[in-house]
Structures are given as structure tokens and as C-alpha cells.
C-alpha positions in Angstrom: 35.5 -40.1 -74.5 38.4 -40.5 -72.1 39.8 -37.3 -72.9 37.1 -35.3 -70.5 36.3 -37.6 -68.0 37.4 -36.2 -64.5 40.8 -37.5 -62.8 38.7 -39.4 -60.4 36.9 -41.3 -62.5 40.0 -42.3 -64.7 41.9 -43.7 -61.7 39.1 -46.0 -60.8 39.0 -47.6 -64.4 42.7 -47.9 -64.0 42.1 -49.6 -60.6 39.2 -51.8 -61.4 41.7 -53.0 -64.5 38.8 -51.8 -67.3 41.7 -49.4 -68.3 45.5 -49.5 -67.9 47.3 -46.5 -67.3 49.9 -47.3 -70.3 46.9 -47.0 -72.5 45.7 -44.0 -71.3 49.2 -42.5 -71.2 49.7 -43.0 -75.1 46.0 -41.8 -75.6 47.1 -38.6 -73.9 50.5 -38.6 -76.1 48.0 -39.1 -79.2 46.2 -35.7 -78.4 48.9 -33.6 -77.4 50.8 -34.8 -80.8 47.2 -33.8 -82.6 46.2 -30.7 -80.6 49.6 -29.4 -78.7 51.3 -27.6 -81.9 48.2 -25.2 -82.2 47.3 -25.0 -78.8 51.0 -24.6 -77.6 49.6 -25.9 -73.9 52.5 -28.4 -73.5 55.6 -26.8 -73.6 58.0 -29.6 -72.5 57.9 -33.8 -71.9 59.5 -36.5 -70.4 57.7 -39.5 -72.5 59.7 -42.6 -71.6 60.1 -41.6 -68.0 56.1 -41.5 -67.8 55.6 -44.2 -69.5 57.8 -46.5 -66.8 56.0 -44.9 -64.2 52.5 -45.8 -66.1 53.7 -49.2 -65.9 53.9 -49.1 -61.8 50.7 -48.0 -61.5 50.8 -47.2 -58.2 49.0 -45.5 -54.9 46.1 -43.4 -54.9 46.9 -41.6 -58.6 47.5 -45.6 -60.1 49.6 -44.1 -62.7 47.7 -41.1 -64.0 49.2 -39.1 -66.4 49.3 -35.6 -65.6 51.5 -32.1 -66.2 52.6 -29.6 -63.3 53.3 -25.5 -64.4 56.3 -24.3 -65.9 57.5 -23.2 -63.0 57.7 -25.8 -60.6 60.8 -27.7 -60.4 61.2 -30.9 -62.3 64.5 -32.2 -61.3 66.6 -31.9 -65.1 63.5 -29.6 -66.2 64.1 -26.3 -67.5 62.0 -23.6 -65.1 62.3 -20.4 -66.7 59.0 -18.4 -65.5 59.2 -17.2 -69.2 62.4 -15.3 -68.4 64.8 -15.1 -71.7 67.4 -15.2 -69.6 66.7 -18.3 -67.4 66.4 -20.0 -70.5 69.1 -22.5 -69.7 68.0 -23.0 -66.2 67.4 -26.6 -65.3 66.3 -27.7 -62.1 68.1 -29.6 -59.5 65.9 -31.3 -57.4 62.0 -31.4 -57.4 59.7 -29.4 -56.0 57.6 -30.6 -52.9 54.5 -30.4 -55.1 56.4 -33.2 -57.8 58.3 -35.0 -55.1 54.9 -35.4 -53.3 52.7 -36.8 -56.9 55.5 -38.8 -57.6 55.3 -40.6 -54.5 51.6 -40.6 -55.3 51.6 -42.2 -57.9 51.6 -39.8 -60.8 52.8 -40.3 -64.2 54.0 -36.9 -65.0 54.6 -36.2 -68.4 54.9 -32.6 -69.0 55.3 -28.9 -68.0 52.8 -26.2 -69.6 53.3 -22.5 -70.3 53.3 -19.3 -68.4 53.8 -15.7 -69.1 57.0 -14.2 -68.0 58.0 -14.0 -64.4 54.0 -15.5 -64.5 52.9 -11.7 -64.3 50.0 -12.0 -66.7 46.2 -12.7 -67.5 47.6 -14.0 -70.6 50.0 -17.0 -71.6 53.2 -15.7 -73.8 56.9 -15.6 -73.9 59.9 -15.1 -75.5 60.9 -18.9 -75.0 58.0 -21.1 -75.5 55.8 -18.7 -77.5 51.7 -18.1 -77.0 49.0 -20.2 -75.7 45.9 -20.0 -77.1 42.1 -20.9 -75.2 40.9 -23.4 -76.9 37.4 -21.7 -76.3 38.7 -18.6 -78.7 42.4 -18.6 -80.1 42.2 -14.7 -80.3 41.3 -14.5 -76.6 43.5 -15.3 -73.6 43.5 -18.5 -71.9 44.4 -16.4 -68.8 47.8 -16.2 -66.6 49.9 -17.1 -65.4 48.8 -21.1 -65.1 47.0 -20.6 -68.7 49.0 -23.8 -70.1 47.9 -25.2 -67.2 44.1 -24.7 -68.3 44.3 -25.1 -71.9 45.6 -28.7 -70.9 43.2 -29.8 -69.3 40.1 -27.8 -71.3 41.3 -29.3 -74.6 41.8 -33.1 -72.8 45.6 -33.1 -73.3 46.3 -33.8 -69.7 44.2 -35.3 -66.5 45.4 -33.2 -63.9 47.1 -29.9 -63.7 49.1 -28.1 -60.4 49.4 -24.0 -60.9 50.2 -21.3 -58.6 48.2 -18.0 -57.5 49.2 -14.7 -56.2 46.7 -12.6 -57.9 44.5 -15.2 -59.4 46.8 -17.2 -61.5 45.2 -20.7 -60.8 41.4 -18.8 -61.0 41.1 -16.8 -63.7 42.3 -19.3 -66.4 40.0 -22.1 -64.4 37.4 -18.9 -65.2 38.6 -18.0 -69.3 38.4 -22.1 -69.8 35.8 -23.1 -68.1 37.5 -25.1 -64.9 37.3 -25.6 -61.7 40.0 -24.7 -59.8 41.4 -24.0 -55.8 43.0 -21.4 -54.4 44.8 -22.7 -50.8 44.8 -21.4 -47.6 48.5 -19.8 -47.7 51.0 -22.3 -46.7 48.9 -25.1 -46.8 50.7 -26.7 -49.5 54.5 -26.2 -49.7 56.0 -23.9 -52.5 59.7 -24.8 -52.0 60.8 -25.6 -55.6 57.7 -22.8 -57.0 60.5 -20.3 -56.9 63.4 -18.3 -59.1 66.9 -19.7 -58.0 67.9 -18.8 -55.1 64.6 -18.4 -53.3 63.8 -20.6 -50.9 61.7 -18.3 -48.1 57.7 -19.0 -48.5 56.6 -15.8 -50.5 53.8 -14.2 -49.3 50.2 -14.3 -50.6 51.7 -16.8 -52.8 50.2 -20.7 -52.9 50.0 -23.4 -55.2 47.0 -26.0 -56.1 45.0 -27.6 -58.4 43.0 -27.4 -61.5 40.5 -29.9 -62.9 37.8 -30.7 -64.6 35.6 -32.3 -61.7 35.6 -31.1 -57.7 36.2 -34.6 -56.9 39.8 -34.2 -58.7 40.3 -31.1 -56.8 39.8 -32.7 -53.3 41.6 -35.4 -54.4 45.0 -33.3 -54.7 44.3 -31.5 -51.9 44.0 -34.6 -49.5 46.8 -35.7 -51.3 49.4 -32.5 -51.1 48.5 -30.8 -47.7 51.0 -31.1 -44.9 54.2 -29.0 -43.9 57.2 -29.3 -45.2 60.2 -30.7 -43.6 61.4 -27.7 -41.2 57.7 -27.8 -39.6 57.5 -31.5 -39.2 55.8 -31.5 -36.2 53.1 -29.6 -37.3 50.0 -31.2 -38.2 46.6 -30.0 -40.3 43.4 -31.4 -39.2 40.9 -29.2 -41.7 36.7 -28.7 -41.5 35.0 -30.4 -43.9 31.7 -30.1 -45.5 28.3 -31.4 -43.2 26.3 -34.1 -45.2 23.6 -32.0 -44.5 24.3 -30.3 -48.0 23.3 -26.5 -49.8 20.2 -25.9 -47.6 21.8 -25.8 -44.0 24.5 -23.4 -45.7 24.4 -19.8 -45.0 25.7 -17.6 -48.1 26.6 -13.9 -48.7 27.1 -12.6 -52.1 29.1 -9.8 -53.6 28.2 -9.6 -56.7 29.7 -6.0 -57.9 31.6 -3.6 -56.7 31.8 0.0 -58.0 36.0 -0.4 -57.0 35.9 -3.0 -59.8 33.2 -3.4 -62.0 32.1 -6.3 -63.5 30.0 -6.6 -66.6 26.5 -7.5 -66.9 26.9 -11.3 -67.9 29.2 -12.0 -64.9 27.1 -9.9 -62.2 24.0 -11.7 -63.7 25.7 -15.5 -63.6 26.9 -14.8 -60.0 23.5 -13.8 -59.0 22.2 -17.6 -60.5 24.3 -19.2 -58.4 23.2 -17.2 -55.8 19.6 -18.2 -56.6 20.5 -21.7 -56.6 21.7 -21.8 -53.2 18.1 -20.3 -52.7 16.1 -22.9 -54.1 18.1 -25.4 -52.4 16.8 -23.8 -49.3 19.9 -21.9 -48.0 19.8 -18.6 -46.6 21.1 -15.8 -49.4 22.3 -12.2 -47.9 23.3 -10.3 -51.1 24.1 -7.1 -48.3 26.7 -8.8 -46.0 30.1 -7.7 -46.2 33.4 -8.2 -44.0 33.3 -5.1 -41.8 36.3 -3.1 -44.0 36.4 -0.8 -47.3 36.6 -2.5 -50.5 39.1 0.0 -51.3 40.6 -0.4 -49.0 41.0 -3.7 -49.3 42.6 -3.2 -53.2 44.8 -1.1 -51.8 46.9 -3.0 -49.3 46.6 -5.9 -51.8 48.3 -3.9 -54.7 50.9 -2.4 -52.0 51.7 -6.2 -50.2 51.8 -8.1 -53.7 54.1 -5.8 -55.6 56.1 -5.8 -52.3 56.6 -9.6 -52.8 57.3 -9.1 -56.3 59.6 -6.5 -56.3 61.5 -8.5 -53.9 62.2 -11.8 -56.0 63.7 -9.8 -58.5 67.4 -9.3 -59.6 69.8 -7.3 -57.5 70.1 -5.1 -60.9 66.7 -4.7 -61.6 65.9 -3.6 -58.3 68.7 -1.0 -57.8 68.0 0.3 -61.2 64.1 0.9 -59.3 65.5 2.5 -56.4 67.4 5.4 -58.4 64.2 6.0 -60.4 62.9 5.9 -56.9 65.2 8.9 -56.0 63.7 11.1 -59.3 60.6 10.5 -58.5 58.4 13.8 -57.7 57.1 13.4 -54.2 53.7 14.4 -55.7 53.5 12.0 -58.2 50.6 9.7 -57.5 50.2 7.9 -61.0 49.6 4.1 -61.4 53.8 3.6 -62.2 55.0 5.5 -59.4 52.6 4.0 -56.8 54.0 0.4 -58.0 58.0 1.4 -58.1 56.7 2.7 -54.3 55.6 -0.7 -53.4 58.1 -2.5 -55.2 61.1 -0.7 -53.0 59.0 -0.2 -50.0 60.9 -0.2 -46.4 60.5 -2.9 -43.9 58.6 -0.1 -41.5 55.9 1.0 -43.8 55.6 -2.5 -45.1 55.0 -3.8 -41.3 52.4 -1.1 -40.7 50.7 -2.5 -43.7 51.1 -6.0 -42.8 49.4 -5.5 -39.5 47.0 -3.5 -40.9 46.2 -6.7 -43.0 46.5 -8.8 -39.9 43.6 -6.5 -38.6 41.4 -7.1 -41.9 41.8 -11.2 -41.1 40.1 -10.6 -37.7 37.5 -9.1 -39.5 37.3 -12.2 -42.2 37.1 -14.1 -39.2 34.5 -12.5 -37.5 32.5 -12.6 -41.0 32.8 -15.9 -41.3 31.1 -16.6 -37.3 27.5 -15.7 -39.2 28.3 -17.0 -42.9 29.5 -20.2 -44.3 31.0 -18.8 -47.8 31.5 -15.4 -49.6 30.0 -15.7 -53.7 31.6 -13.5 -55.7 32.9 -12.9 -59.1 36.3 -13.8 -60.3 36.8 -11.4 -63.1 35.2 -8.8 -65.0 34.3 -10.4 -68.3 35.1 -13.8 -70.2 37.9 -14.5 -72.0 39.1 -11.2 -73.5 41.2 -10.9 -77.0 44.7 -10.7 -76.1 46.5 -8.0 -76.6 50.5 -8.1 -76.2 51.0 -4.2 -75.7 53.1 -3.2 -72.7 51.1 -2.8 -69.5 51.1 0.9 -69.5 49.1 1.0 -72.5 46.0 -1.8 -71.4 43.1 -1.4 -70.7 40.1 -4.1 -70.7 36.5 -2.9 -71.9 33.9 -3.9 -69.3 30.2 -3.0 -71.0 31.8 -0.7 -73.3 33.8 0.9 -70.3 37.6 1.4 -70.1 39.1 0.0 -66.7 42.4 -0.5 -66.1 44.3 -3.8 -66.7 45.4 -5.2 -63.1 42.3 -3.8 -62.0 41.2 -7.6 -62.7 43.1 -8.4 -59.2 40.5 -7.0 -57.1 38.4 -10.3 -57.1 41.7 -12.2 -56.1 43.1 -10.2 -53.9 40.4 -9.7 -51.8 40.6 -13.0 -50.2 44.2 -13.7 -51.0 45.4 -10.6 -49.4 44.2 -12.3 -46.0 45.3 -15.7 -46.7 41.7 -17.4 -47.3 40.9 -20.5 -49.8 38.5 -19.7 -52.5 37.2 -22.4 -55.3 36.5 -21.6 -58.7 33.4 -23.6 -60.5 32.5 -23.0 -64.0 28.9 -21.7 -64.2 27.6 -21.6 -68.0 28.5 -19.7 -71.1 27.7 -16.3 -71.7 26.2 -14.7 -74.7 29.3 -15.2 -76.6 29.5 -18.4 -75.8 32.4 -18.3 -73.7 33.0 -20.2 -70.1 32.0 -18.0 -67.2 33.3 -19.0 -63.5 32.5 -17.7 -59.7 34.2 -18.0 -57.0 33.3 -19.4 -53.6 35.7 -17.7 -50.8 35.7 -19.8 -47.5 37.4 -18.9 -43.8 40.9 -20.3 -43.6 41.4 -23.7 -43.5 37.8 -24.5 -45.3 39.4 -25.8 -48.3 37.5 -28.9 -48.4 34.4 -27.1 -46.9 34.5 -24.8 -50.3 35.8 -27.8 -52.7 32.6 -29.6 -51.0 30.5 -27.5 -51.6 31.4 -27.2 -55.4 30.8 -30.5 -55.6 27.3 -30.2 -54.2 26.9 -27.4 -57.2 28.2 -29.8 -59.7 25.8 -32.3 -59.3 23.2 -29.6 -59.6 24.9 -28.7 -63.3 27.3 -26.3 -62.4 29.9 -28.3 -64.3 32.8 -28.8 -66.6 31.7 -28.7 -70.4 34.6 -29.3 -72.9 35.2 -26.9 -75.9 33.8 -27.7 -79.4 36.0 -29.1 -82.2 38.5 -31.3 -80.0 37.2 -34.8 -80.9 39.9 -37.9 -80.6 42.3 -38.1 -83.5 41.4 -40.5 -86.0 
């Protein structure tokens, strides 16, 4: 069935001429008009544009059709973020991301949904509605690139781009059983990945790829990496993997973490893959750790990243913040005030915590001088039922225990606080027969040391398995 075979392996039939990309691009239209209206993945298309672009066929992507995340700029696209009140928006220009798979080659189609302002583990909004996993449409599909999963895990699409700044291309590659790459900040451009008016590189921000095959996920990244304009000097020459394979490899595991909990099914499938690395005759430390706190760790995570985020919103919005800021009771330590403190923080304290974090990449890098890659978890659980109650009152039940809901960032933000790829492979079912991920967390720049090394795990089974009850239309 065309509808799950990797990226990859779709541009070579297109090549070799056993398949023409026109053909594939109505087979795609035929499943999105089938599946799309209960899935609500796709949430806008450009038909007849894709289809002339089908017809060039052209460089490395020959004309394969493919959808990018709501929020990257389409030029005459709406990009909302799920905001109500960006719901006229349309973009101007493209994004570096679509100007760059145009040029490729790309027949883009489509844009898929996100949560508003993409501040979610689930897929809803006011303007495009709910996205449901095609695993389980009562549980999320993840945020905020969950369209961008649920494409691709129900074969509507061949290729998705998302964005992550507290796991936003992982944990949906995790809930729908995908693989999935987290950049090395900056590596790929994110001008046009932004609210109007922002054009400064956000931090701990990135964008890249989700598939349904490593391969695919190389693929983009060879394809997308390079600076953008005002840095065109600069040039990226990045490590990759050593033929040698899995048993030259040397691996630490975190596996749990009594900062963030994860259940028994994860822990467990996390300590498989850990085995496999074993029997392929790598060397396993399940004790090594980057010489810092966990806690501490979360910590300047949570701070930095609602920094960011209280800084791309409205002028209003954040003056309204700073006058709550002004009642707030100097003792008051609960979850709301510590986040309207980091949302309005001062440059000063902000650059104390900055170098601080500057300090904890030293340490990542001396980590990485005696290990290869980091295994760890992604998330607590699988896919969890969605619940559309305002974030004060979620929690998310982890073996029966009550944690709370953006604790789910820890996984994420420990390696995106400091900048560092990681890669997300899907590693099984769990006993409720949902998809379970890990993720491998390289030193910076080892993006195609970590997608290579996914693809080494793939072969050995670690890979994509579509949902039941998706067939091809009759």
C-alpha cells in the first residue's frame, strides 16, 4: 500500500518512472477526502497548485506531495497558531522551511493543525477544531505538531515539517508511533515559524521533521540545514554516523527520574532498547549522567522557555501580566506565580540564568567526550485521553499517580534547554496497544549521528507500524 511506504522509498518509484508523482498526489487527495473529515489532520489545501508542481517532478523530492505545520508561512496561507484572533492572518511570503522544499522539489499540498499559540500536548482550537490520533480518537494525538502526526500515521501525507520547544515535534512522533528529529538549535532556519512581527530566532525553539522511516528524516535534514541569508558565510560541516554500526557505540541510559516519573510500560520499553544496543555488542551504562541536577535542570528549562513565551506575546497581554505581577505576594511560590515570574522576568536575572545554562552545555559536552548518545524516555505514558479543561485544573495519571501536566516537559527540555538534537523512534505498543517512542539525545551537531543511528534500530525492528482500520478507499 502506497499510503505507508517511507518518503524515500516513494521518490525513487517516482524517479525510476514505476510511479508518477500526479498519481500519487490524487491517491493522497483520495485519502484525505476519505479520512481527513474524522481525523481533522488537514486543516487547509492548495490542490491545483500541487498538482502543477506534481507535474515538474523535480530535484531530490521529484514531486512528492507533502504538508508543512499550521504555523509556518505559506505565502497566501492563513497562519494563525490557533489564535481566534489571527484568524484572518494570511501570510506574505514563505517561510525558509517552504521556500527551501519548494526549491526541492516538493509538492505541498496542505497545512495541519495545532493547538493555540502551539502551547499543548493536545491538537484543538477555536478555528480549525480537534484532531484526533488515529491510534485512539479519545486520546491526544499530542501538540503542538499533532496534525502534523496524525498525517502522516493515518497515510494522508508523505512528509511532515513541525516545530519543538518543549517537545512539540517528539511527543506526537511518540502518541502516533513516528519517528521524528529534534535539531540542534539554529540549524535549520525559523524565519517565517513566527507570530507577525517576529523575526529574531527564538530561543530553544527549532523546527524539523517527522516521518515514517529515518531514511525520510535524513533526507530533510540534508536537505534544510544551512544558515539563513544574514549568515551567509557561515557553513555546517556535521559528524555522521561510523559504518562500523550499534556495537562500536557507547550508550548511557536514563531511564526514570524521580523529578518526572514515568510509568512502568515506558521505563520498561526504554530499557529494551537499551538491551538491544547490548546484544548488538555496544557498551550500556544505565548510571551515567551529565554532571548537573536533574532538577535543576527542569528548573532553568521551565524559567528560559516561559521567558521565550511570555515574550512573543501581545503588548496587552503582557502588561496585563506585569500588574498581576505587582499583586503578587512575595511569598507566593505556587505553579501560576512561578510562570507569570518567568514570563516578565528582567534581562539581569534572565542572563544569570542563561549563563548558568551555558555552564550546563560544558557539562553536555564533557558527557558526551565518554558517550556516544543519551537513551531516555520521551514522555510519561502513551497517548492519554484528552481532556480540554484549563491548565490549572490537569493533571496526567502516571501508574495510578497524579503528576502535574507540563511536568511532561522534563524529557524535552532536558536536552533542549542546552540546544542538543535528539531523535524519536517508535519502539512497540504497549499493553494497550498504543505506540510507545524513545528518544536518542546526541551532542550538538550529531543530528545525522542520532538519525543514523535510528536507522541502524530500524532495521533491527524498531519501526513505523501504521494504525488499524485505515485501508485505501474503495
Amino acid at each position: 500500500m502506497l499510503a505507508y511506504k517511507s518518503a524515500t522509498q516513494l521518490i525513487q518509484l517516482i524517479q525510476s518512472k514505476e510511479l508518477k508523482a500526479e498519481e500519487l498526489l490524487d491517491y493522497q487527495f483520495r485519502r484525505v477526502d476519505h479520512y481527513n473529515p474524522a481525523l481533522n489532520a488537514i486543516v487547509y489545501q492548495r490542490r491545483e497548485e500541487a498538482r502543477a508542481r506534481a507535474r515538474e517532478a523535480r530535484g531530490p523530492l521529484a514531486g512528492l506531495p507533502m504538508t508543512v505545520k499550521e504555523a509556518f508561512d505559506w505565502q497566501d496561507s492563513p497562519t494563525t497558531w490557533g489564535i481566534p484572533e489571527l484568524r484572518n492572518n494570511r501570510a506574505t511570503r514563505n517561510s525558509v522551511v517552504v521556500e527551501r522544499l519548494l526549491a526541492q522539489g516538493a509538492a505541498l499540498f496542505g497545512k495541519t493543525n495545532v493547538p493555540i499559540r502551539l502551547g499543548d500536548f493536545q491538537t484543538y482550537n477555536d478555528i480549525y477544531g480537534e484532531t484526533f490520533n488515529p491510534w485512539d480518537p479519545g486520546r491526544t494525538p499530542g501538540g503542538s505538531s499533532g496534525g502534523s502526526a496524525v498525517a502522516l500515521a493515518a497515510g494522508l501525507s508523505c512528509l511532515e515539517m513541525g516545530s519543538d520547544i518543549g517537545g512539540s515535534l517528539r511527543n506526537p512522533a511518540h502518541f502516533c508511533g513516528l519517528f521524528s528529529h529534534k535539531p540542534t538549535w539554529q540549524l535549520i532556519p525559523q524565519r517565517g515559524h513566527a507570530l507577525p512581527g517576529s523575526i529574531a530566532p527564538p530561543d530553544i525553539s527549532v523546527v524539523g521533521p517527522l516521518a515514517r522511516s529515518a531514511d525520510d528524516l535524513e533526507l530533510v535534514m540534508r536537505l534544510l540545514i544551512g544558515p539563513d541569508r544574514l549568515a551567509g558565510a557561515v557553513t555546517f560541516s556535521l559528524p555522521e554516523l561510523d559504518p562500523a554500526a550499534l556495537k562500536d557505540l557507547r550508550v548511557a541510559v536514563w531511564a526514570n527520574d524521580t523529578v518526572a516519573p514515568v510509568s512502568h510500560s515506558v521505563e520498561k520499553r526504554v530499557l529494551d532498547v537499551a538491551q538491544r544496543f547490548r546484544d548488538a555488542g555496544a557498551s550500556v551504562d544505565e548510571e551515567a549522567r551529565p554532571a548537573f541536577e536533574s532538577r535543576e535542570s527542569q528548573m532553568l528549562y521551565d524559567t528560559l522557555v516561559q521567558a521565550q513565551l511570555g515574550a512573543l506575546e501581545p503588548t496587552e497581554a503582557h502588561n496585563l501580566e506585569l500588574s498581576q505581577l505587582a499583586e503578587l505576594e512575595p511569598g507566593d511560590t505556587s505553579e501560576a506565580a512561578r510562570t507569570l515570574r518567568a514570563k516578565t522576568i528582567r534581562h539581569y536575572p534572565w542572563w544569570q540564568l542563561h549563563n548558568r545554562r551555558q555552564e550546563l552545555r560544558w557539562l553536555w559536552h564533557e558527557f558526551f567526550q565518554h558517550h556516544d548518545l543519551l537513551l531516555t524516555p520521551i514522555m510519561a505514558t502513551s497517548a492519554f485521553p484528552t481532556d480540554h479543561r484549563p491548565f490549572s485544573e490537569r493533571t496526567l495519571s502516571v501508574d495510578g499517580i497524579d503528576q502535574p501536566f507540563f511536568l511532561q516537559v522534563f524529557w524535552s527540555g532536558l536536552n533542549g534547554l542546552c540546544y542538543l538534537p535528539s531523535t524519536i523512534i517508535p519502539a512497540g505498543l504497549d499493553e494497550l496497544g498504543l505506540p510507545l517512542g524513545v528518544q536518542l539525545i546526541g551532542p550538538a551537531y550529531a543530528d545525522l549521528k542520532t538519525i543514523g543511528i535510528a536507522k541502524l534500530l530500524e532495521q533491527e525492528g524498531l519501526a513505523f507500524q501504521p494504525p488499524p482500520g485505515f485501508p485505501d478507499p474503495d
